[in-house]
C-alpha distance (Angstrom), angle and dihedral (degrees) to the residues before:
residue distance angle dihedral
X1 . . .
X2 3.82 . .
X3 3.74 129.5 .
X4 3.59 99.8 -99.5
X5 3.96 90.1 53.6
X6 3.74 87.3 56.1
X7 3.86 101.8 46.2
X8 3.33 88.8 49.9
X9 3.62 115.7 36.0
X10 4.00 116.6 120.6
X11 3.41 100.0 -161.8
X12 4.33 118.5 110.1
X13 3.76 90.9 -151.9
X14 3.38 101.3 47.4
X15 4.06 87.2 48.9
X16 3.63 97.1 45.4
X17 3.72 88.3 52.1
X18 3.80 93.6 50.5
X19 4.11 92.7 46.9
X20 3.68 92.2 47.8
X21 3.91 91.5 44.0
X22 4.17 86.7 46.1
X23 3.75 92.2 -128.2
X24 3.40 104.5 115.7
X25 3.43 123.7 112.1
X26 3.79 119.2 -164.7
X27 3.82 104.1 -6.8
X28 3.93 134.4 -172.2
X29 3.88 103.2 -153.2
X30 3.58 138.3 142.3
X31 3.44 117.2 -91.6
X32 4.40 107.8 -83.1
X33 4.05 113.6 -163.6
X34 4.06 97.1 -125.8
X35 3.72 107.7 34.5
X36 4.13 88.8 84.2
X37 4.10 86.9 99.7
X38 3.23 100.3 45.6
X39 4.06 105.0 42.8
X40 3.48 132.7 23.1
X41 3.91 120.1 -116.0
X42 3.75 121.2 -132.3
X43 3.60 132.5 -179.9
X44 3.94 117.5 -113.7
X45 3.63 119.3 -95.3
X46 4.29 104.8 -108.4
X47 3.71 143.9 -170.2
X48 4.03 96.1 -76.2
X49 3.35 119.2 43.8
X50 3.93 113.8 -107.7
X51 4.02 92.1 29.2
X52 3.79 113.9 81.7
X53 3.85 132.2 -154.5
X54 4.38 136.0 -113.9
X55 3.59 144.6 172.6
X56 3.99 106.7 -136.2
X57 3.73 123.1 -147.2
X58 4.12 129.4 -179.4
X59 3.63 145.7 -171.9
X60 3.52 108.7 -133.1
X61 4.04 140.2 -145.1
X62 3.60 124.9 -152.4
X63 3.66 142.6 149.0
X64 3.74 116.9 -107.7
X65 4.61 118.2 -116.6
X66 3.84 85.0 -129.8
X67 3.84 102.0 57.0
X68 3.84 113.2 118.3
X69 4.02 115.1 -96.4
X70 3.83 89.4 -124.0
X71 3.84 97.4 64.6
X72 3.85 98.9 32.0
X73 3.68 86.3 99.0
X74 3.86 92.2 50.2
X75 3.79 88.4 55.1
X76 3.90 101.6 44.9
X77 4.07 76.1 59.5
X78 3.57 98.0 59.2
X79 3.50 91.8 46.7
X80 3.65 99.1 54.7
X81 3.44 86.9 41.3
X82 4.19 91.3 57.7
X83 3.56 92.2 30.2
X84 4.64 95.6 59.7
X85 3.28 123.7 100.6
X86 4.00 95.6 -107.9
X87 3.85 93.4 69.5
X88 3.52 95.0 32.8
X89 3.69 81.9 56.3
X90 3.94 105.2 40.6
X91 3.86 92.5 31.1
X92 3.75 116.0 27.6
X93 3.78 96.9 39.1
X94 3.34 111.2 18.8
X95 4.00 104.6 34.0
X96 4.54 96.0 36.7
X97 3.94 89.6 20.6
X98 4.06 83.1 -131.8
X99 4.03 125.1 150.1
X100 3.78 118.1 -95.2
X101 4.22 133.7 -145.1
X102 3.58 92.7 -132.9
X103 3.76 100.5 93.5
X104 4.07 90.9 -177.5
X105 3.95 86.2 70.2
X106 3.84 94.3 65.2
X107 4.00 94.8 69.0
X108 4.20 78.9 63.7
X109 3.86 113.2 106.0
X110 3.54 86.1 -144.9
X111 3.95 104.4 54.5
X112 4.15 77.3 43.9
X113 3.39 94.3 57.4
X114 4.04 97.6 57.8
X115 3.58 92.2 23.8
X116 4.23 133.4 53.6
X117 3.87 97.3 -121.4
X118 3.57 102.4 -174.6
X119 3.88 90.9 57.0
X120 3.81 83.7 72.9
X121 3.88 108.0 34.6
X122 3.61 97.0 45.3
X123 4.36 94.1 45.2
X124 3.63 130.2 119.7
X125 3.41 92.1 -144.9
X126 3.92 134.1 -156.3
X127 3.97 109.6 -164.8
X128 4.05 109.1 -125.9
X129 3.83 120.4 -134.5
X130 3.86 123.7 -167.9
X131 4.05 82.4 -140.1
X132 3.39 132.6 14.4
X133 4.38 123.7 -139.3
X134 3.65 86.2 -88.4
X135 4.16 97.3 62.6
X136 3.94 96.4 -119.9
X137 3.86 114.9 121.4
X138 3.79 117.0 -111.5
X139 3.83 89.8 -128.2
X140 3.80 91.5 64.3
X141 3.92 87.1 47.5
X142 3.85 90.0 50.5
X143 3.70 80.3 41.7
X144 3.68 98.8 63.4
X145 3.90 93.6 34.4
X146 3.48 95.9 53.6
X147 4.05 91.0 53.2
X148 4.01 102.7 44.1
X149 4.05 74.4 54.0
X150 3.32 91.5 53.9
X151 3.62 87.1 45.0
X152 3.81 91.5 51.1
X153 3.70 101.2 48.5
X154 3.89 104.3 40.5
X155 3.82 95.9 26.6
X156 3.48 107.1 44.4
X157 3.69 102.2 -118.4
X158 3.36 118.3 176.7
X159 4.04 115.3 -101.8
X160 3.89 92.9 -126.3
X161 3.98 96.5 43.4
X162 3.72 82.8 51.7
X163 3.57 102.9 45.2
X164 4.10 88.2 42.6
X165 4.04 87.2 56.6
X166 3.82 99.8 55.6
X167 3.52 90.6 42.8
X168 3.66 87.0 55.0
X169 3.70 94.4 56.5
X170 3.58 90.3 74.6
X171 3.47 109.9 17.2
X172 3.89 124.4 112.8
X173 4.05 113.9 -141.2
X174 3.46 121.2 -158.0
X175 3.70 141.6 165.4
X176 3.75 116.3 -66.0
X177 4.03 139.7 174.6
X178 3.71 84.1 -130.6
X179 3.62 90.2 68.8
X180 3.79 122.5 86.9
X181 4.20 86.6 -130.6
X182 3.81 90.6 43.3
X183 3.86 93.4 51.8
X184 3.81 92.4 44.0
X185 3.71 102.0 61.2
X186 3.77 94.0 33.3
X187 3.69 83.5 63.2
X188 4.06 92.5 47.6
X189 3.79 87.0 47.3
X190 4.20 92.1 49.2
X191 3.20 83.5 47.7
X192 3.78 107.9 46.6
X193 4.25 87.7 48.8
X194 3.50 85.7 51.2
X195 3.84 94.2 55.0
X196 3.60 95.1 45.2
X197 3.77 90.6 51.9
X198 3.76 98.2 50.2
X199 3.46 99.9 51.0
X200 3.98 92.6 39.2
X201 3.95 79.0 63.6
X202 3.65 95.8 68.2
X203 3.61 99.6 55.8
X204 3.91 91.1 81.2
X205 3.83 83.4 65.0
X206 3.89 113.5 107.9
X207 4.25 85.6 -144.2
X208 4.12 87.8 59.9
X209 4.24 93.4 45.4
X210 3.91 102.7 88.9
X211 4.30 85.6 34.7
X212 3.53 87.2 58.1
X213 3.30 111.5 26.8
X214 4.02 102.0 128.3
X215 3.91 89.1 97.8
X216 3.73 137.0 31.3
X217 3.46 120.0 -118.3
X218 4.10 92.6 -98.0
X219 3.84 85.9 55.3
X220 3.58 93.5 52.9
X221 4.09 88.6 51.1
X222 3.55 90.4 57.5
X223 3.59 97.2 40.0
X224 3.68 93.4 54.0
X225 4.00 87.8 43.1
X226 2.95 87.1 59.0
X227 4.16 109.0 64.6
X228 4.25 84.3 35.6
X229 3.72 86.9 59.3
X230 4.28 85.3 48.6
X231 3.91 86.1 44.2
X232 3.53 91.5 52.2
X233 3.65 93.7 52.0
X234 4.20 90.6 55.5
X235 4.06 88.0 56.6
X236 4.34 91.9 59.9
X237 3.98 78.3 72.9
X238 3.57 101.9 81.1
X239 3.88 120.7 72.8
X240 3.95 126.7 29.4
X241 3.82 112.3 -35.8
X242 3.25 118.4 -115.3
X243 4.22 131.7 -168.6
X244 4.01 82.5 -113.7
X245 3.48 82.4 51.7
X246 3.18 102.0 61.3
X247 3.88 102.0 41.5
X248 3.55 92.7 57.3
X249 4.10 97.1 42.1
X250 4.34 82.4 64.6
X251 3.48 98.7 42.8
X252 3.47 98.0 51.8
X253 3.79 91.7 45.1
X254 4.03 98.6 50.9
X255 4.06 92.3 34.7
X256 4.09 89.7 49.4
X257 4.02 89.0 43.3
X258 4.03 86.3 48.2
X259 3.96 90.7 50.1
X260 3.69 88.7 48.4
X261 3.76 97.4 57.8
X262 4.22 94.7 34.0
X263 3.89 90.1 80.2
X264 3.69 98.0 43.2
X265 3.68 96.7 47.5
X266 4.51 90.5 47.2
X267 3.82 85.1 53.3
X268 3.63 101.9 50.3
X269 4.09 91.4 38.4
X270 3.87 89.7 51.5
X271 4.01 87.3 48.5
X272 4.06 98.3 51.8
X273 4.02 106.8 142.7
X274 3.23 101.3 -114.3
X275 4.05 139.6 55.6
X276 3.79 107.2 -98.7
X277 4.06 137.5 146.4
X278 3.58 94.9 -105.0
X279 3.47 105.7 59.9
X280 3.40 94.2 41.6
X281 3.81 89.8 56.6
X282 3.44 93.9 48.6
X283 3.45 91.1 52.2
X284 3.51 97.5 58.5
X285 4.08 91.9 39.1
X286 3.68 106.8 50.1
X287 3.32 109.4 138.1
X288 4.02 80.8 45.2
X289 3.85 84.2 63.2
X290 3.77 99.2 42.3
X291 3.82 102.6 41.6
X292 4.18 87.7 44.5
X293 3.90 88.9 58.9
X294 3.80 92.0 42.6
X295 3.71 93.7 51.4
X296 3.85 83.7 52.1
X297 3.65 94.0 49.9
X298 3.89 83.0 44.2
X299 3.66 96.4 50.7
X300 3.63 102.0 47.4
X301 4.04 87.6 54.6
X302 3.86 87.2 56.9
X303 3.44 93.1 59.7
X304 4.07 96.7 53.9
X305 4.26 74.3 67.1
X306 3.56 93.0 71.3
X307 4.21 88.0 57.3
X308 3.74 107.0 11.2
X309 3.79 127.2 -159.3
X310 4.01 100.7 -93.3
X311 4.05 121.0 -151.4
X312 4.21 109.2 -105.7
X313 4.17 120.4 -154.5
X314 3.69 112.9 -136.7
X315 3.76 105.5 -167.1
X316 3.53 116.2 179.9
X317 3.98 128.6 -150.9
X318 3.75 95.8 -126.6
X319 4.12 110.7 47.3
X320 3.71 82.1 176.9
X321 4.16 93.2 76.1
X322 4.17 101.0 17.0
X323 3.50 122.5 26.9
X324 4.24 122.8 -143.5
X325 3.64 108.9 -97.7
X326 4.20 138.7 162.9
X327 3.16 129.5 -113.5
X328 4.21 144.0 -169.7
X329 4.01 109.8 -108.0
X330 3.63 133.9 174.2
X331 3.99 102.1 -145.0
X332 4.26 91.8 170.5
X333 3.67 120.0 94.1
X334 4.13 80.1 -152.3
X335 3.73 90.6 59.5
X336 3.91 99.3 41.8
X337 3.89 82.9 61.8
X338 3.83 95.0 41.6
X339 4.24 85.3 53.7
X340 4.08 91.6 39.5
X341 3.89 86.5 52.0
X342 3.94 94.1 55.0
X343 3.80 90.5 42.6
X344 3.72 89.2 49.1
X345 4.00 93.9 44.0
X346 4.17 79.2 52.0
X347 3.44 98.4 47.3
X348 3.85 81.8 50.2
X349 3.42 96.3 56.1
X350 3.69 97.8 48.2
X351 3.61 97.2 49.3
X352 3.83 82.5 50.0
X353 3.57 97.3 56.3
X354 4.22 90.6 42.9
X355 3.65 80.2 64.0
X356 3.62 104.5 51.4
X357 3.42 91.8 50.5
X358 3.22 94.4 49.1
X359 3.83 87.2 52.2
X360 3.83 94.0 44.8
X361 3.75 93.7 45.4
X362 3.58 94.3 125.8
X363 3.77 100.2 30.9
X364 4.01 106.8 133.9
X365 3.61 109.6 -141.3
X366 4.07 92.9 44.8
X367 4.17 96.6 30.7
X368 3.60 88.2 114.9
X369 4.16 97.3 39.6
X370 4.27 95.2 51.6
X371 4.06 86.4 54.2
X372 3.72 88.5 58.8
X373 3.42 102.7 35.2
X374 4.39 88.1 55.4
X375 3.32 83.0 58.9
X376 3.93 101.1 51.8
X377 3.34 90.5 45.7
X378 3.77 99.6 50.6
X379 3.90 81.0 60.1
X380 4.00 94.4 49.7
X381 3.61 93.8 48.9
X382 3.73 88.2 49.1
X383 3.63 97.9 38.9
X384 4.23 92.2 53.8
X385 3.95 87.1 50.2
X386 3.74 91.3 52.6
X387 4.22 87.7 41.5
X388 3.61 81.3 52.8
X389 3.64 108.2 48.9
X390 3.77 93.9 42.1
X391 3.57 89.1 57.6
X392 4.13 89.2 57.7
X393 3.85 102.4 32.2
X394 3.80 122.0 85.1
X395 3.87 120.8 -109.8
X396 3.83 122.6 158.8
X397 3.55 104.0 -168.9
X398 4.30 98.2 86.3
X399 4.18 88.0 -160.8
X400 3.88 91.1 54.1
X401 3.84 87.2 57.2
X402 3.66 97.1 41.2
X403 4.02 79.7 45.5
X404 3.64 101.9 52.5
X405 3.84 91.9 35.4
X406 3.65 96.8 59.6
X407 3.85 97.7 47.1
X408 3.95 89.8 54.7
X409 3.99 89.0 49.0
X410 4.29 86.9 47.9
X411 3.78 85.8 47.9
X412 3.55 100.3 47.7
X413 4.28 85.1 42.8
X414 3.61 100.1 46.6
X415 3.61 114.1 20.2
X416 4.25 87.0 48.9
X417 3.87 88.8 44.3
X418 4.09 89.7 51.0
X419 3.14 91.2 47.2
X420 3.95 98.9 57.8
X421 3.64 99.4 28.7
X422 4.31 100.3 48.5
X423 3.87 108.7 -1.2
X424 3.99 89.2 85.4
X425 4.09 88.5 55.8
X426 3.89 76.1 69.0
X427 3.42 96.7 42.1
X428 4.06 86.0 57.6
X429 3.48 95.1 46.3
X430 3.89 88.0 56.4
X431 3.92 96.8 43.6
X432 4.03 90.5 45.9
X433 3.85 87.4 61.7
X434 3.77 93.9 43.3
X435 4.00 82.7 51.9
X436 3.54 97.7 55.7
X437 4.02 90.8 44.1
X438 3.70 92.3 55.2
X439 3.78 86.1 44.8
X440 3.47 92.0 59.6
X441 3.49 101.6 48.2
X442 3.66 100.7 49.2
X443 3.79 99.0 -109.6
X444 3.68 102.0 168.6
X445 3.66 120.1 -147.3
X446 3.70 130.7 -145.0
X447 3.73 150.7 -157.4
X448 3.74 126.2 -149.8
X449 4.24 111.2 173.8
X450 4.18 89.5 -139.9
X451 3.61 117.6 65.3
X452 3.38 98.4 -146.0
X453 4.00 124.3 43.2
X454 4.26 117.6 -88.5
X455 3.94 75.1 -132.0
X456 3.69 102.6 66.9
X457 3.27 125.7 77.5
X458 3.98 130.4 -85.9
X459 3.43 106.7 -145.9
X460 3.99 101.5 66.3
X461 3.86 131.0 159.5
X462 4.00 116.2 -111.4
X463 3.49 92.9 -112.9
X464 3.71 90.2 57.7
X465 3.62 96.4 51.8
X466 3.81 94.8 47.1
X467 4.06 88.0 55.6
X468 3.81 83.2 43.3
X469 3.77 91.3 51.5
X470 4.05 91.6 41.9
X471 4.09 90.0 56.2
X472 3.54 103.9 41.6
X473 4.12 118.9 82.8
X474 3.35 108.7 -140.3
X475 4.05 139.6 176.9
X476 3.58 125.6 -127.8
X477 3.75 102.5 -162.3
X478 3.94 87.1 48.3
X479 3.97 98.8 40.9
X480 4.01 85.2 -140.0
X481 3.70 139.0 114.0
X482 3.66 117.9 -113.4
X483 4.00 116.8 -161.4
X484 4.24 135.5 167.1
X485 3.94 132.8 -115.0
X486 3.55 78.5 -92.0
X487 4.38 111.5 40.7
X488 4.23 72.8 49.3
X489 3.75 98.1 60.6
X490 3.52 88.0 40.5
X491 3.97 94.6 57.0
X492 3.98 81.7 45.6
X493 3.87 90.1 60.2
X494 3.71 101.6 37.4
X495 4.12 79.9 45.3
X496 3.82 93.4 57.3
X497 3.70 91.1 45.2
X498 3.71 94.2 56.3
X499 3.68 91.7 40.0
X500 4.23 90.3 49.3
X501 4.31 87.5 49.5
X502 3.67 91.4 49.6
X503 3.77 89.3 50.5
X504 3.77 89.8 47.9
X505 3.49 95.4 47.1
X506 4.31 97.4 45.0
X507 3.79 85.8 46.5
X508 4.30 89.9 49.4
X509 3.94 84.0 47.6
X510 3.74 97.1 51.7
């Protein structure tokens, strides 16, 4: 072992062993009740000449939350009682030969004579925790520090690379415009409100009335609400993360997803194919509807208050590849089922809507509407999936997530919003041509007042009725079914196969 190994060796062990074995030369320990014989104590050297430099450490006394109210006052005796100067004096110094936190009692002669005084009233000092706020124990800081040191003075690593790397071992990244990434998607985000906004202002136009016609002008406000309360949400990612933070981020995003989907689902309940009570009632009670699945979306958000979504430090062994970051978690059992209730009531809703359109494929007024609304919510019922699974699986990199998080919010924003607002111009284009086709050769088309055939028989399964439903063209504003030359021959077959079974079956019966 050379001299420079033991001047500068971190380790405790390896110093304790060398004190106790008197072969160290110059050592930087902590101070050891004992050792006074047989080495001389010196103060650290320090920023200013004549003032020297110390890490401080303690033991310290308290009086436990959980002691009984009936003997606190006994305790707060005891520890003023350990805690004066006399047995700091007598027992502390003089009996263990330890350092005291009464400064006052280092101008003593006595406390000077057992202990080296000037070690402690000349000090810079820097206090000494056995954890610091963030959980991590001080000697796996020192740890680190001591071997990017290492690193930098027998290594030649460079002076910023190593000052970057122990700043990194506590350090919290998060998402800032100052960043390249940051700046990027706040753009994409400015930009996709600012779409959304412009083309919402058209819709008051009498010229873009009978184009977009599949919601009144309230539904459009809360439709478009909606995906600027889920844009909102993506912005509470940049700066430090706070519990606040957090709560609102998930709020926003299941409440603007729930105001997104309340429209849709009204329209396509108040357009069923066929007369019946519920319709009609929600067609007279609308905002009864709308404002009752609000208050749900409202009330479930409440109830994250009672156990909010708290931020979580992931701190990583090597800075050098990951970097520490925060993120949102949900540490409540109570909560998880508060959040797994809204995704479920979601999920609901978009399953719900798959099937109305499904069921109003073929309605006339909104034929060109239900085509683009499959679509959008093929991408919402994607898009919460992917929400959901990046929330559970395990990626390091905090810029990926903010990354990959933000593109599924844009997606769900714009592509949904296009899809509504200008895919059904498409949709026209495409059914204009069909028109003039069927025009030209002499397709005739037909009404019949019942939407299913006087023929067929009354008692039929759901599942029947929904494909029945799905195949049949019908009009709102007349309440009738409207079929070709060809849907009507069809009907005829299916008709006279029905009719043939029943036969077969009354004649088997009799």
């Amino acid at each position: 072992m050379n001299k420079i190994d033991v001047i500068f060796k971190g380790d405790e062990l390896f110093n304790i062993m060398t004190l106790m074995n008197n072969k160290g030369i110059f050592m930087r320990f902590w101070d050891q009740p004992g050792l006074t014989e047989m080495y001389h104590i010196t103060p650290l050297p320090g920023k200013k000449e004549g003032i020297n430099s110390g890490l401080t450490s303690s033991m310290n006394i308290g009086i436990g939350k959980y002691i009984p109210v009936e003997k606190k006052e006994a305790a707060i005796k005891v520890l003023e009682y350990l805690t004066s100067e006399e047995v700091q004096k007598e027992i502390v110094v003089k009996r263990f030969g330890t350092y005291t936190g009464i400064k006052k009692l280092y101008d003593d002669e006595e406390v000077c004579k057992v202990l080296v005084c000037s070690i402690v009233k000349e000090a810079q000092t820097i206090h000494r925790e056995f954890k610091d706020i963030d959980n991590i124990y001080i000697d796996q800081y020192i740890k680190k520090v001591n071997n990017i040191f290492d690193k930098f003075l027998f290594e030649n690593k460079p002076t910023e690379e190593a000052l970057s790397e122990i700043a990194d071992i506590s350090k919290i990244y998060f998402i800032s415009l100052k960043s390249s990434v940051g700046i990027t998607i706040f753009i994409a985000l400015i930009f996709t409100v600012c779409f959304i906004l412009i083309t919402f202002s058209k819709l008051s136009r009498k010229k873009y009335e009978e184009k977009y016609s599949f919601f009144t002008l309230d539904s459009w406000i809360i439709y478009c609400l909606g995906y600027m309360v889920i844009l909102s949400s993506e912005f509470l990612y940049y700066g430090e993360l706070s519990n606040t933070k957090c709560h609102m981020r998930y709020s926003l995003l299941f409440i603007g997803i729930g105001l997104c989907m309340i429209p849709i689902l009204y329209k396509l309940l108040i357009s069923f194919p066929d007369d019946n009570k519920y319709s009609q009632y929600l067609l007279t009670h609308k905002y009864v509807f709308i404002l009752s699945m609000i208050g749900i979306e409202i009330f479930i958000n409440i109830l994250l208050v009672i156990t909010p979504f708290t931020k979580e430090k992931k701190k990583f062994e090597n800075t050098n590849i990951y970097k520490n970051y925060e993120r949102c978690t949900m540490t409540s059992k109570f909560g998880n089922y508060i959040i797994l209730l809204s995704i479920i009531i979601k999920v609901v809703m978009a399953f719900s809507t798959l099937l109305l359109v499904f069921i109003e494929w073929n309605v006339r007024e909104i034929h060109d509407d239900v085509r683009a609304i499959a679509i959008s919510d093929y991408i919402s019922i994607l898009s919460i999936i992917l929400l959901t699974v990046l929330d559970y699986i395990k990626i390091n990199k905090y810029e990926v997530i903010f990354i990959i998080h933000s593109i599924i919010i844009i997606i769900i924003c714009m592509g949904n919003y296009i899809f509504i607002y200008s895919i059904k111009l498409l949709f026209m284009s495409i059914g204009n041509k069909e028109d003039n086709m069927n025009l030209k050769s002499g397709v005739s088309v037909k009404t019949s007042k019942n939407l299913t055939s006087s023929n067929e028989p009354k008692n039929k399964n759901l599942v029947s009725k929904i494909i029945n439903y799905h195949y049949n063209e019908y009009s709102i504003s007349t309440g009738s079914s409207i079929s070709s030359n060809n849907s009507q021959c069809y009907n005829q077959s299916s008709n006279r196969k029905n009719n043939d079974s029943l036969i077969e079956k009354t004649n088997s019966i009799n």
